[in-house]
Backbone as a ProteinNet text record, in pm:
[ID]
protein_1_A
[PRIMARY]
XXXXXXXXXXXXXXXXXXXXXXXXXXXXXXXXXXXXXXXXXXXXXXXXXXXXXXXXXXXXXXXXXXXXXXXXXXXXXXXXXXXXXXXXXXXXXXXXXXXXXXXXXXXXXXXXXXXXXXXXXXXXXXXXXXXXXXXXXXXXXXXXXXXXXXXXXXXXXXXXXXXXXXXXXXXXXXXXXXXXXXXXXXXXXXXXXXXXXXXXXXXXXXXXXXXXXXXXXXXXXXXXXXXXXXXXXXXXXXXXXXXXXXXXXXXXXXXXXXXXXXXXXXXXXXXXXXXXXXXXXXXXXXXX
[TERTIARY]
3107.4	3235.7	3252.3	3324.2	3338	3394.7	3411.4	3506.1	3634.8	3618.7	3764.6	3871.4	3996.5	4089.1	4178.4	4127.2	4155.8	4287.4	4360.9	4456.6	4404.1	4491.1	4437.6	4414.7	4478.6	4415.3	4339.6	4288.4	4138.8	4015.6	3996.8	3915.6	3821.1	3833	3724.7	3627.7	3716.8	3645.3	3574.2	3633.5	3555.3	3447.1	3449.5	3331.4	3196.6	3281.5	3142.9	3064	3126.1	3060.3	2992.7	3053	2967.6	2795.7	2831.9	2661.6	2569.6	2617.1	2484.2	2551.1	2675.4	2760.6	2660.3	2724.7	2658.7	2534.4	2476.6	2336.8	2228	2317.7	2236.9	2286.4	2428.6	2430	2377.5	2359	2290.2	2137	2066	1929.7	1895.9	1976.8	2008.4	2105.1	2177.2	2280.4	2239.8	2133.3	2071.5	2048.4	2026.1	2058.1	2113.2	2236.1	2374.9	2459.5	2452.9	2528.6	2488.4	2335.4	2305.8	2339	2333.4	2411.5	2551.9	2613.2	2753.4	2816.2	2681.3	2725.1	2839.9	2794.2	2922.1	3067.7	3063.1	3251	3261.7	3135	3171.9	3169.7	3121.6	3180	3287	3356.2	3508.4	3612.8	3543	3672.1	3661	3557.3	3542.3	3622.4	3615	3683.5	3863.5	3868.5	4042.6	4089.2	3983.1	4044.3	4075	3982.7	4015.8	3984.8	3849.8	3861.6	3834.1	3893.9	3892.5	3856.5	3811.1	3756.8	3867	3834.6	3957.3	4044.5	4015.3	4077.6	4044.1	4132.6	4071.9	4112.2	3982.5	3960.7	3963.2	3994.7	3954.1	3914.6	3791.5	3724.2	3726.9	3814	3836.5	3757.5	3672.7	3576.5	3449.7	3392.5	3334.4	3179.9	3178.7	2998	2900.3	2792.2	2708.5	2734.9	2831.8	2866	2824.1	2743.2	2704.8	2810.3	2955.8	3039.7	3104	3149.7	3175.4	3089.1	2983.8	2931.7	2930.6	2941	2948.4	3072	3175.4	3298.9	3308.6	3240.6	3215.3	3166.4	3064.4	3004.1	3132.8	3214.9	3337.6	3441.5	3425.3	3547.7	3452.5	3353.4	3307.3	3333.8	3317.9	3307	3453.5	3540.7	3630.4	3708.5	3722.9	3777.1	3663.4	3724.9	3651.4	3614.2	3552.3	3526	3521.8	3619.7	3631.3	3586.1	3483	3452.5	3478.8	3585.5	3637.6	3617.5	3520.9	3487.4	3480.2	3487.4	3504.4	3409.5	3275.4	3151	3073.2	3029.2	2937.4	2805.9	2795.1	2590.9	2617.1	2728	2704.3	2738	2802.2	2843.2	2706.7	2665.3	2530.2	2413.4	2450.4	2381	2458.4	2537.9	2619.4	2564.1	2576	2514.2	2423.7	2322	2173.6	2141.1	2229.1	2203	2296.7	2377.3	2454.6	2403.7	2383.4	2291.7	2354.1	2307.6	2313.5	2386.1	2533.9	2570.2	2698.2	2702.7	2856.3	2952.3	3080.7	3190.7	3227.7	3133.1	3146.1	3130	3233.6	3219.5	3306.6	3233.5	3270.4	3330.8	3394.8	3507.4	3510	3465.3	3499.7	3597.3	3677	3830.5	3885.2	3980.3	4038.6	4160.1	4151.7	4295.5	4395.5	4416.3	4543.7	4606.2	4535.6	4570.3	4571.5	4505.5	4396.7	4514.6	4504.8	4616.8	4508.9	4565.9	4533.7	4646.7	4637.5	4677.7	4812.9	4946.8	5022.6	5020.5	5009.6	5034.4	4886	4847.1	4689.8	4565.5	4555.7	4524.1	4572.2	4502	4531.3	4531.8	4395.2	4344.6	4277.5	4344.8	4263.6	4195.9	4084.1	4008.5	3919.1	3886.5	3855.9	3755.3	3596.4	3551.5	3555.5	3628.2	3587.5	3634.1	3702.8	3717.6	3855	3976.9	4097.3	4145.4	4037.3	4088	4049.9	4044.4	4015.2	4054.3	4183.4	4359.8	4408.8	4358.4	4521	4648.8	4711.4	4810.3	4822.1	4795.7	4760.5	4870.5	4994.1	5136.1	5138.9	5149.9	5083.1	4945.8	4838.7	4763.4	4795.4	4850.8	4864.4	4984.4	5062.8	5147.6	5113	5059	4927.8	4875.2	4772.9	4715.1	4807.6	4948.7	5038.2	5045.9	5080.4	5182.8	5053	4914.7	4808.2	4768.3	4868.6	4868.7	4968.2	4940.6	5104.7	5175.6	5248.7	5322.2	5318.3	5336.9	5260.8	5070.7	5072.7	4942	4901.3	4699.5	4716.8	4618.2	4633.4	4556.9	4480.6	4383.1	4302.9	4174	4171.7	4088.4	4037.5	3949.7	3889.5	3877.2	3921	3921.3	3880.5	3869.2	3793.3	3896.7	3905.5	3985.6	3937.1	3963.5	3956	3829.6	3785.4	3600.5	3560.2	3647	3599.2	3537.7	3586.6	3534.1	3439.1	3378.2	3292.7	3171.9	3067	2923.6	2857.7	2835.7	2748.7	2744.3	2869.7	2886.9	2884.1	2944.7	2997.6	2863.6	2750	2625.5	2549.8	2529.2	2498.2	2495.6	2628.1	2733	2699	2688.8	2763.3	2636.2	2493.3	2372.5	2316.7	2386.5	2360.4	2481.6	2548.9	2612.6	2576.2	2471.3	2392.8	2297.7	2294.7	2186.4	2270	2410.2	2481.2	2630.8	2705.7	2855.1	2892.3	3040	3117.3	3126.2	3170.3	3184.5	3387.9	3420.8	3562.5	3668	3785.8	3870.9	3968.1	4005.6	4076.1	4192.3	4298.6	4423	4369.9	4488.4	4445.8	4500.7	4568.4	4565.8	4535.5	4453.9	4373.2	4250.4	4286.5	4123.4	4005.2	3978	3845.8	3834.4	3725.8	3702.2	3743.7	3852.4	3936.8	4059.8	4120	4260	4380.8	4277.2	4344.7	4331.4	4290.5	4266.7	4386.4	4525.3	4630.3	4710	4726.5	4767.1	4901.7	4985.5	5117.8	5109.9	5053.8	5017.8	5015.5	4897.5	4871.1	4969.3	5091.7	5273.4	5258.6	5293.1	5397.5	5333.8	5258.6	5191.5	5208.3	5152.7	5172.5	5299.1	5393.8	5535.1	5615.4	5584.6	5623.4	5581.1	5454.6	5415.9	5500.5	5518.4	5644.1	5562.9	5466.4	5385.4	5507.9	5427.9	5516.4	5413.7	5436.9	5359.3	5233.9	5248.5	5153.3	5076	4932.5	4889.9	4751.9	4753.3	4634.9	4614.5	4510.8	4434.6	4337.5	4264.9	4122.6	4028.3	3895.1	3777.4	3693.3	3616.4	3544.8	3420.5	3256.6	3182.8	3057.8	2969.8	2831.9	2738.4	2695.9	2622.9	2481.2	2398.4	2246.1	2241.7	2213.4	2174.7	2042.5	1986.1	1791.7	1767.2	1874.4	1875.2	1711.1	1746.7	1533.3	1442.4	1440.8	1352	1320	1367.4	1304.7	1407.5	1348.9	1453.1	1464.4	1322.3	1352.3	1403.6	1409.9	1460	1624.4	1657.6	1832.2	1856	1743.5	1772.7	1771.6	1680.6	1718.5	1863.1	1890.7	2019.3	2116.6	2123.4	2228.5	2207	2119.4	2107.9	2124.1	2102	2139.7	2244.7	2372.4	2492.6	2588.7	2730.1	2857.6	2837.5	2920.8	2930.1	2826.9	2770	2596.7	2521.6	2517.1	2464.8	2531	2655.5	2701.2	2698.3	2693	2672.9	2528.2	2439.9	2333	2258.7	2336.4	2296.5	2248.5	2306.1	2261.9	2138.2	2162.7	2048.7	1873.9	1764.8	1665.3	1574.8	1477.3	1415.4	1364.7	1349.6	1341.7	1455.9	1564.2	1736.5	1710.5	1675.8	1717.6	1627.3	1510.5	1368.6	1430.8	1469.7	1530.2	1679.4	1721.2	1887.9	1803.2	1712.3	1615.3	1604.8	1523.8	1464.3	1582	1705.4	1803.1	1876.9	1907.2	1977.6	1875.2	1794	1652.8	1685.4	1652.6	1657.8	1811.5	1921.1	2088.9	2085.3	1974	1988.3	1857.4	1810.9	1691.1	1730.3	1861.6	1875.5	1963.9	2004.7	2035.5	1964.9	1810.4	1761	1701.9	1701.1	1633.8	1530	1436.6	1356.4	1352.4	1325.6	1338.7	1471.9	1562.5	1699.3	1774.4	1911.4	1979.1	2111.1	2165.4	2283.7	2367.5	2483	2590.6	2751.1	2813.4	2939.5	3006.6	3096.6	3202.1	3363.1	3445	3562.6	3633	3714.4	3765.5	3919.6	4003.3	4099.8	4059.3	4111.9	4109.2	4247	4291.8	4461.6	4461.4	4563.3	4662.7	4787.6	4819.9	4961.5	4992.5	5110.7	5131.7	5180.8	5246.8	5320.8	5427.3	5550	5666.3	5713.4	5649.1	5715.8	5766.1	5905.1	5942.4	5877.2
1101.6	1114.7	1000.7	1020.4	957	804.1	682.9	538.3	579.7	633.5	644.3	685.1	677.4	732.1	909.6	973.7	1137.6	1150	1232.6	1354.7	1457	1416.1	1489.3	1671.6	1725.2	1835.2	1856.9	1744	1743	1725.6	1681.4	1613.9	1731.7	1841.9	1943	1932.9	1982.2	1970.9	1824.5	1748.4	1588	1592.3	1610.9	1656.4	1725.6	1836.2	1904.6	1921.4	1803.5	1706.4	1576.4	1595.3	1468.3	1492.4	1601.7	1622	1782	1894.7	1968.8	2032.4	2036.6	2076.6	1991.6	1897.3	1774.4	1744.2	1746.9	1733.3	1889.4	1987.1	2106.2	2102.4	2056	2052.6	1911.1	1831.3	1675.3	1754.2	1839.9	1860.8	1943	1983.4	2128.2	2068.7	1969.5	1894	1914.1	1912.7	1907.5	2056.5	2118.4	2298.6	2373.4	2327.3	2355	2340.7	2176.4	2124	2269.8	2219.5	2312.5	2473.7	2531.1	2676.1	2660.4	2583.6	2577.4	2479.1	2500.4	2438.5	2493.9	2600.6	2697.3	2629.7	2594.1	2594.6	2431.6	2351.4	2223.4	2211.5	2295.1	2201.6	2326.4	2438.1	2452.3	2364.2	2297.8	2217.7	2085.4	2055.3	1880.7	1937.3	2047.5	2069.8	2084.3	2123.5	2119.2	1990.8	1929.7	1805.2	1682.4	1711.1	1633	1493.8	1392.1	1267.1	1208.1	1105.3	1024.8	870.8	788.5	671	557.8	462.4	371.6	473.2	579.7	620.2	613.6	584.8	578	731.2	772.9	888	919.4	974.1	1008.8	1140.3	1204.4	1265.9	1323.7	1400.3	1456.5	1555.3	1534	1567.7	1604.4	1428.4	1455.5	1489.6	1506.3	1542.2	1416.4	1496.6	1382.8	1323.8	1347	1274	1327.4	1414.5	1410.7	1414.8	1549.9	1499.3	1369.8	1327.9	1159.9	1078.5	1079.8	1025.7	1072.5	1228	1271.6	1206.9	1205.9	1149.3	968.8	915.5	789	766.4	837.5	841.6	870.7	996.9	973.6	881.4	771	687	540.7	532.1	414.2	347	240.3	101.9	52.5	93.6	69.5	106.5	242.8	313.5	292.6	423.4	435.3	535.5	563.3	660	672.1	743.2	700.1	842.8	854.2	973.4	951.5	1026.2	1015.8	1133.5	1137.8	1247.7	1219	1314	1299.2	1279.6	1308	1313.1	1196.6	1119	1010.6	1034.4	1146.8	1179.5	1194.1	1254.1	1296.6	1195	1069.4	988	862.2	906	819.7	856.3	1005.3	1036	1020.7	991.3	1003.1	841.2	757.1	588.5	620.1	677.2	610.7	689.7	831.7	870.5	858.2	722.9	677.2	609	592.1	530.5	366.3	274.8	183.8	158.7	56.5	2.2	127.1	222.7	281.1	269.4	264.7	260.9	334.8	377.7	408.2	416.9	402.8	391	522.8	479.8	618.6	555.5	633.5	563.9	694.5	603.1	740.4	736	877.9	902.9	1000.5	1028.1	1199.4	1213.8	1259.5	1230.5	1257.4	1346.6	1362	1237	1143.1	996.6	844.8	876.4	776	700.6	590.3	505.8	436.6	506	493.2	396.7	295.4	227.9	277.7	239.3	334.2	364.9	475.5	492.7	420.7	431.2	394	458	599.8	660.6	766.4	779.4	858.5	1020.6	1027.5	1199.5	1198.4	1326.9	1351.7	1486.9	1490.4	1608.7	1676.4	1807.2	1829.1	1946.5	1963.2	2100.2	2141.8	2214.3	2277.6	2184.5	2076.7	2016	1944.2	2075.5	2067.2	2167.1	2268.8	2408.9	2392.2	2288.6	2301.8	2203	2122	2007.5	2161.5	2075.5	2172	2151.7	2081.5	2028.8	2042	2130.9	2056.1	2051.4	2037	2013.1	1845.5	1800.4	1688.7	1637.9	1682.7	1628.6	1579.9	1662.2	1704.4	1578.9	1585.1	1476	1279.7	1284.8	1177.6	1173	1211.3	1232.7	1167.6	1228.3	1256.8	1111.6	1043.7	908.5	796.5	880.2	781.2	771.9	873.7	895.8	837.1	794	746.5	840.1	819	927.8	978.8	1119.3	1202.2	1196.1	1152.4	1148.4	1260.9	1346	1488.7	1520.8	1641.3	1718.5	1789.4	1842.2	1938.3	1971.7	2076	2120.6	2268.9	2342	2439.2	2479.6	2625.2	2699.8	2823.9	2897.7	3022.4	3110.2	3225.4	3313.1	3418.1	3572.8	3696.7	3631.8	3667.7	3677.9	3797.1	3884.3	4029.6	3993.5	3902.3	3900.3	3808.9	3781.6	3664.5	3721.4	3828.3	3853.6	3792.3	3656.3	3607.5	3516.1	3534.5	3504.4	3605.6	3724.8	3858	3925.7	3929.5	3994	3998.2	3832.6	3746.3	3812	3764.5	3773.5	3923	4000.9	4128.4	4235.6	4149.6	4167.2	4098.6	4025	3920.8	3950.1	4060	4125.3	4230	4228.2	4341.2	4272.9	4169.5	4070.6	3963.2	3957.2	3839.3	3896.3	3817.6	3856.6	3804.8	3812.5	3765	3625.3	3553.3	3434.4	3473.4	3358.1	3379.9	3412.8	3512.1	3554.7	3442.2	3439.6	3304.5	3370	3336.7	3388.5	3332.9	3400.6	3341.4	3192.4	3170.5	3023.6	2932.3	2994.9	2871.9	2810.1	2627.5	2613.9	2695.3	2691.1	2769.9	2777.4	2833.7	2884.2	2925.2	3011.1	3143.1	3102.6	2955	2975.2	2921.5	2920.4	2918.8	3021.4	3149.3	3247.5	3331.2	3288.9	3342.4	3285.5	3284	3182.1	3178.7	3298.7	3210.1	3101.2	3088.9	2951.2	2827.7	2883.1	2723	2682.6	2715.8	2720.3	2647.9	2750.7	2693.8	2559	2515.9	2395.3	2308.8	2322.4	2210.1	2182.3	2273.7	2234.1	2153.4	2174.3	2127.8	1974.4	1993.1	1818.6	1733.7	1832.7	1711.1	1754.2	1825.2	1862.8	1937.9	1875.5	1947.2	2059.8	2168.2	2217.7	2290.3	2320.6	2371.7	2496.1	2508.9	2596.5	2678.8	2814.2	2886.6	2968.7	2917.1	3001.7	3092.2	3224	3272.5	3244.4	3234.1	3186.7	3335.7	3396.5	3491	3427	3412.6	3349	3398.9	3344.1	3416.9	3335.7	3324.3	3234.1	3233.3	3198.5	3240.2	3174.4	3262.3	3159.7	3141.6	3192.9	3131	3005.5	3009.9	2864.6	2876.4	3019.2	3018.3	3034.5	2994.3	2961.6	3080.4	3236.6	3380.3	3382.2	3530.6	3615.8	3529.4	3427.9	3431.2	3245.4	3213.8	3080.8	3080.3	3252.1	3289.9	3280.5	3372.2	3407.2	3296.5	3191.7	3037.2	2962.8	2993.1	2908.6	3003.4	3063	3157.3	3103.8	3151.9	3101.2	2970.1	2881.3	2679.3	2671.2	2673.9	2669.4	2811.8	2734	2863.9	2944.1	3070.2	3135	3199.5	3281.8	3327	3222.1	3082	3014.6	2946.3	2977	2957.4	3045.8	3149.2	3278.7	3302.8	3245.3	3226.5	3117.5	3021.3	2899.7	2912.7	2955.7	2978.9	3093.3	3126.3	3300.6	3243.6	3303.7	3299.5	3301.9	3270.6	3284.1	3445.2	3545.1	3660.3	3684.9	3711.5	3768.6	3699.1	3578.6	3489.8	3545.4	3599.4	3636.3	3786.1	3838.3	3986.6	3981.2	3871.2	3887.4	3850.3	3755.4	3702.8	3852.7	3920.6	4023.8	4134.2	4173.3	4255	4188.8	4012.1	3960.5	3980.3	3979.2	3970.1	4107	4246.7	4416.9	4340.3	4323.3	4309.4	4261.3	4139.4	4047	4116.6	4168.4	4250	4316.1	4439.9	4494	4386.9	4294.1	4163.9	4070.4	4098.1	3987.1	4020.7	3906.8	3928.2	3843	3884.4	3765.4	3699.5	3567	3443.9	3418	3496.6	3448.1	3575.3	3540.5	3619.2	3616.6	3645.4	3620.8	3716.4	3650.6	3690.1	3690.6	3774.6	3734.1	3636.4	3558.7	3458.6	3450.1	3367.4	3416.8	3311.2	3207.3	3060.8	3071.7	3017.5	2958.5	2808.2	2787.3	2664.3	2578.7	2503.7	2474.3	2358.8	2296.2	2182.8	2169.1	2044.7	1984.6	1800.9	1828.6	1710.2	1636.1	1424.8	1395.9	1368	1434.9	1409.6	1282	1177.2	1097.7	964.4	945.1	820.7	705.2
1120.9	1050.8	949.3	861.2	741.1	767.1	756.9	805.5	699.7	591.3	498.8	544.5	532.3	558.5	565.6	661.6	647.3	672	606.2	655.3	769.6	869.1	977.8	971.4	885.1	859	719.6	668.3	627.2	699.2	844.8	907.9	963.4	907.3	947.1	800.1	700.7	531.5	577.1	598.6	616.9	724.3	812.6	883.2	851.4	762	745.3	608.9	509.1	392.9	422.3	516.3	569.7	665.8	731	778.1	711	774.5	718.1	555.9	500.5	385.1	283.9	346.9	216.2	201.7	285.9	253.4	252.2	257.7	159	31.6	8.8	-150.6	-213.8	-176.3	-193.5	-244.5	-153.2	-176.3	-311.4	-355.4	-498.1	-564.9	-529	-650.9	-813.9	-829.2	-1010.4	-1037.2	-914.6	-949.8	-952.8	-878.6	-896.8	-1015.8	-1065.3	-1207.8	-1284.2	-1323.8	-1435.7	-1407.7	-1302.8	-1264.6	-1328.2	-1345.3	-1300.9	-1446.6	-1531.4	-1670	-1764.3	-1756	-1823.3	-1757	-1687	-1612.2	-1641.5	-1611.2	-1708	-1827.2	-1892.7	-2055.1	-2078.2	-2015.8	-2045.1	-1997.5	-1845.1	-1821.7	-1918.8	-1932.7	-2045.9	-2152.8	-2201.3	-2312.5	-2333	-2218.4	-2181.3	-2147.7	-2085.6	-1976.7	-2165.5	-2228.1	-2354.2	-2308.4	-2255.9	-2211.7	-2363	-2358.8	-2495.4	-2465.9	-2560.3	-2569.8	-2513.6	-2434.3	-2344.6	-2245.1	-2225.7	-2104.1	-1950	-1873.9	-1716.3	-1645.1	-1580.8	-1579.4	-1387.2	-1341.5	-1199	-1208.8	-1074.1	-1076.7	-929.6	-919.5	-774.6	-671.1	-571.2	-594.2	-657.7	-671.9	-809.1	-745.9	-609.7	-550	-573.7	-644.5	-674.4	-777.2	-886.8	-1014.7	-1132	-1118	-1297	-1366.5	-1384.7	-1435.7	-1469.8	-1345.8	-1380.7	-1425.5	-1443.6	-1581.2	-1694.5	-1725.1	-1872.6	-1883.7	-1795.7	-1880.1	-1903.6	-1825.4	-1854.1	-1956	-2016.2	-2118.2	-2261.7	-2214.7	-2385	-2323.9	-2249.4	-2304.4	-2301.6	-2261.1	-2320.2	-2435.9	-2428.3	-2327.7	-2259.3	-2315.3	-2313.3	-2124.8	-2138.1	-2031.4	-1906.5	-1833.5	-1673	-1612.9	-1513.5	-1501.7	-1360.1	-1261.5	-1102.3	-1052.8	-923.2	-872.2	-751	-660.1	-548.6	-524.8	-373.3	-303.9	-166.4	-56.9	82	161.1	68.3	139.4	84.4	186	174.8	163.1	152	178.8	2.3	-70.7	-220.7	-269.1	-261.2	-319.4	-309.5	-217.7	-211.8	-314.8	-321.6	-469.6	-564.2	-593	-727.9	-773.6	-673.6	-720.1	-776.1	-644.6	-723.3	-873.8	-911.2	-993.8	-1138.8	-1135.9	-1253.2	-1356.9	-1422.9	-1518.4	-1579.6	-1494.9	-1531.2	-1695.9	-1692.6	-1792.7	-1848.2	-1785.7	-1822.8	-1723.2	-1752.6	-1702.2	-1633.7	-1489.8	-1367.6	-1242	-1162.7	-1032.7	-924.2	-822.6	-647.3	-527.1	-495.4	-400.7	-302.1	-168.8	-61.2	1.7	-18.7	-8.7	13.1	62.9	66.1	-31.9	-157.3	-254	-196.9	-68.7	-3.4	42.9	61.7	100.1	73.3	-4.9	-89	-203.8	-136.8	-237	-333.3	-461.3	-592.5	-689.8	-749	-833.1	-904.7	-910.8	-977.3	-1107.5	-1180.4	-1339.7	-1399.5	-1274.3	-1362.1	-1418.9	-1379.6	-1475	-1546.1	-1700.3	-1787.4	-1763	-1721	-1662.2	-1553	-1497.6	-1374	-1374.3	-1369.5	-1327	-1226.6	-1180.8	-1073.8	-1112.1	-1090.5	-1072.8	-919.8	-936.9	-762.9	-641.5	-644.8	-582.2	-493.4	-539.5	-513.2	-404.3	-388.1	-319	-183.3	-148.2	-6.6	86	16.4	52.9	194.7	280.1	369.1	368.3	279.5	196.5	63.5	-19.8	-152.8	-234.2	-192.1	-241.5	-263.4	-108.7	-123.3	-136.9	-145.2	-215.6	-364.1	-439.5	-590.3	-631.4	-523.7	-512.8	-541.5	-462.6	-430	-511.8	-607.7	-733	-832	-872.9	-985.1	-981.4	-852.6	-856.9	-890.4	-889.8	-970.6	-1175.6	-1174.3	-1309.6	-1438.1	-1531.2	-1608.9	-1677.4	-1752.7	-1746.6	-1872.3	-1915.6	-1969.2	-1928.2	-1829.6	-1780.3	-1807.1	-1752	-1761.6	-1652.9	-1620.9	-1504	-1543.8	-1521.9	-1554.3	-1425.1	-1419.2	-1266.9	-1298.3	-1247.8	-1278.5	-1082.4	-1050.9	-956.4	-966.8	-890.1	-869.5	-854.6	-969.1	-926.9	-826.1	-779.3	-692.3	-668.1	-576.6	-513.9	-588.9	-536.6	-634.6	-748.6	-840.7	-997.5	-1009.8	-854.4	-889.1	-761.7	-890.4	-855.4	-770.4	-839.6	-786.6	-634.3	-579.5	-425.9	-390.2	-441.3	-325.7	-322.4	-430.4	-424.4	-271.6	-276.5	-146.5	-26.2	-38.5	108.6	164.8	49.2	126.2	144.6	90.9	168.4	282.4	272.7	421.6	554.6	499.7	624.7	705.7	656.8	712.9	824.7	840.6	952.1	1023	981.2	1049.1	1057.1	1129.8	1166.9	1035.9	1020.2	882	971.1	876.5	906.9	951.7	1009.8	1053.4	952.1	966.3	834.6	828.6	714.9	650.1	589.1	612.1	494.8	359.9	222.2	123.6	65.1	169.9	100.5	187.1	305.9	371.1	307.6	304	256.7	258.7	97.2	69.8	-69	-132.8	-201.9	-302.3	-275.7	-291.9	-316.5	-208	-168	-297.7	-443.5	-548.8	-671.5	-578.9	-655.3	-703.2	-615.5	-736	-815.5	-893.6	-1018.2	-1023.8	-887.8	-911.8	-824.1	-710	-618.3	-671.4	-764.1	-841.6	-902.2	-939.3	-1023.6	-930.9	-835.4	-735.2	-626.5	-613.6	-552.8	-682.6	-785.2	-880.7	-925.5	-943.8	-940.6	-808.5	-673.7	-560.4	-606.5	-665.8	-658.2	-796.6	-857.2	-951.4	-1096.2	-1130.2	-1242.8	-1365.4	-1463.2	-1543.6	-1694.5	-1760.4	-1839.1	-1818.3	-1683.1	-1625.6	-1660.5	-1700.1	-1784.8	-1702.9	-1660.3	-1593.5	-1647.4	-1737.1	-1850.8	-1750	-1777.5	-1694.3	-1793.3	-1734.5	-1794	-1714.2	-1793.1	-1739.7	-1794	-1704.2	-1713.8	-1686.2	-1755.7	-1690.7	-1608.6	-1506.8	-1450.5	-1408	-1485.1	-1419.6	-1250.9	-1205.3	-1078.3	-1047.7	-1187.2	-1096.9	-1198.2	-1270.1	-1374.8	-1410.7	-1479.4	-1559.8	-1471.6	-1327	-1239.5	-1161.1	-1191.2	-1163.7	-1042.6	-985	-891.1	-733.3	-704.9	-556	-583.6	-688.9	-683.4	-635.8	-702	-690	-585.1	-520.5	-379.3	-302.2	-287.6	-256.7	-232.8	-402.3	-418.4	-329.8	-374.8	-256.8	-99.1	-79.4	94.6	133.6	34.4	70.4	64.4	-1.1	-39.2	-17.3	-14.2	-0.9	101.9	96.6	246.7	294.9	183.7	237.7	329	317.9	368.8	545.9	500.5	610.2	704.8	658.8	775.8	821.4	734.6	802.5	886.4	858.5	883	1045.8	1113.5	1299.1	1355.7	1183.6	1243.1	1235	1363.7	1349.4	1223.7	1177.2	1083.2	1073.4	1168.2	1125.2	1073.1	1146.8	1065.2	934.6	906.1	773.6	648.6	726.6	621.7	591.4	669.5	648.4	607.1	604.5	486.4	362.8	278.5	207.1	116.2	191.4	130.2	70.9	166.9	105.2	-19.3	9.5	-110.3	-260	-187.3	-303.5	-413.2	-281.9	-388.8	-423.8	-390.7	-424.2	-585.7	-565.2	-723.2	-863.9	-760.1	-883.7	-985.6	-968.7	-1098.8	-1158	-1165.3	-1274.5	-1327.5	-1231.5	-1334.2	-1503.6	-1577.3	-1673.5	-1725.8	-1715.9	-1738.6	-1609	-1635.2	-1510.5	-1515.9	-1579	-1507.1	-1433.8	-1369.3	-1312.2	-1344	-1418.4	-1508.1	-1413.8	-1373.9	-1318.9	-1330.7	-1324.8	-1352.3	-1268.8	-1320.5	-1253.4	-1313.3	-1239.9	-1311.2	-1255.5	-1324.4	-1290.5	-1338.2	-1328.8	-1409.9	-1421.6	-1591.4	-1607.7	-1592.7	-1527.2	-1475	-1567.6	-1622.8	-1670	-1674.8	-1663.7	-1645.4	-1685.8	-1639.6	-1723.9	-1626.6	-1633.5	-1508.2	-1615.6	-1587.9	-1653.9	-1621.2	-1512.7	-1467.5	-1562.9	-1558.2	-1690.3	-1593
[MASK]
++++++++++++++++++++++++++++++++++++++++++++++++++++++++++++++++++++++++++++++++++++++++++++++++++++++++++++++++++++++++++++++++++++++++++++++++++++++++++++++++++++++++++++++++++++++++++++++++++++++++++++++++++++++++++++++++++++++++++++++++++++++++++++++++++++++++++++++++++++++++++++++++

């Protein structure tokens, strides 16, 4: 378990970034980013980081983001990556590049006393939807921001509109149980997939100008690297992986092969281009 400070109903998410979560995405961290490029440079582009700004990075994993953004406010500004998991933050060090303006802090933002009005922007890929609080989480965050501070975070809208998990999953139900049912706004994935939620949680927290644009997206998931590299990434990471994670290596070789025919009529080439579908969120801290 993590030594940082948890919200007691974070301490499951914290648990399980900390041993087999984190270190299957620790092992594919550089194959993931690049999968998942498309949704970073829409959010860099909203989030707007500028030169002398101090930046936080909410769930920032292994970091690459938080260094691209270290990189536009240099020399000046900062660049903070606060994540819950110590196995990714151990990669996010060794993989920062000496001499920019950034550093990782292991933390749970639901709790995590942050500096007041001290930073400018806060941003998040993927890394807000899974607060079993996130009223107060969002809360917590705001009172680290100055005022007209700004938010910016990128979430997953319907599963439905997003191929390239449901492809997976819903060939790998054919060899394993579902994994346990979740309401929709229990931590997950998902649990910011309706966009009046995200209003209404970011308004509870004191947000002001709040903006949930949709992003419809295409995502290779063999990142060039052909049909069974997809099939890989699928099975290491997200719920496909979790539902397999306990099954024998026959069940696992025989979900393998169905996800495999599932992703074939999409590939092209060495890639596997898939649909995805995000909102991009912003807001403001009205706070005087």
């Amino acid at each position: 378990m993590p030594t940082t400070t948890v919200h007691p109903d974070n301490a499951a998410q914290a648990e399980f970034w900390a041993g087999a979560g984190g270190l299957r995405w620790s092992e594919r961290q550089d194959y993931h980013d690049q999968v998942l490029r498309p949704v970073t440079d829409r959010l860099l582009k909203a989030a707007g980081a500028r030169r002398s700004e101090r930046v936080i990075d909410v769930g920032c994993g292994g970091g690459a983001m938080t260094v691209e953004i270290a990189a536009q406010v240099a020399p000046e500004g900062e660049a903070l990556g606060l994540d819950i998991s110590d196995v990714l933050l151990s990669l996010a060090r060794r993989r920062a590049p000496a001499g920019l303006p950034v550093r990782f802090e292991h933390a749970d933002a639901t709790v995590h006393e942050l500096p007041p009005a001290g930073a400018d922007l806060i941003v998040s890929r993927f890394g807000v939807m899974f607060f079993a609080d996130p009223a107060c989480a969002f809360m917590n965050l705001r009172r680290g921001l100055r005022p007209r501070g700004r938010l910016a975070f990128a979430c997953w809208r319907e599963a439905k509109l997003n191929a390239f998990m449901v492809l997976p999953l819903r060939a790998a139900l054919k060899h394993a149980p579902p994994l346990p049912e979740t309401g929709p706004e229990d931590p997950g994935p998902f649990s910011f997939a309706d966009d009046a939620r995200v209003r209404r949680v970011l308004a509870a927290a004191g947000y002001a100008l709040v903006d949930v644009a949709p992003h419809d997206i295409e995502l290779d998931v063999a990142h060039g690297q052909g049909l069974d590299a997809a099939v890989a990434a699928a099975m290491s990471v997200g719920p496909t992986s979790r539902m397999l994670a306990d099954q024998s290596e026959a069940v696992r070789a025989a979900a393998a092969a169905d996800i495999r025919a599932a992703l074939a009529p999409y590939a092209r080439g060495q890639s596997v281009p898939l649909k995805g579908a995000i909102w991009i969120v912003t807001a403001t801290n009205p706070m005087a």
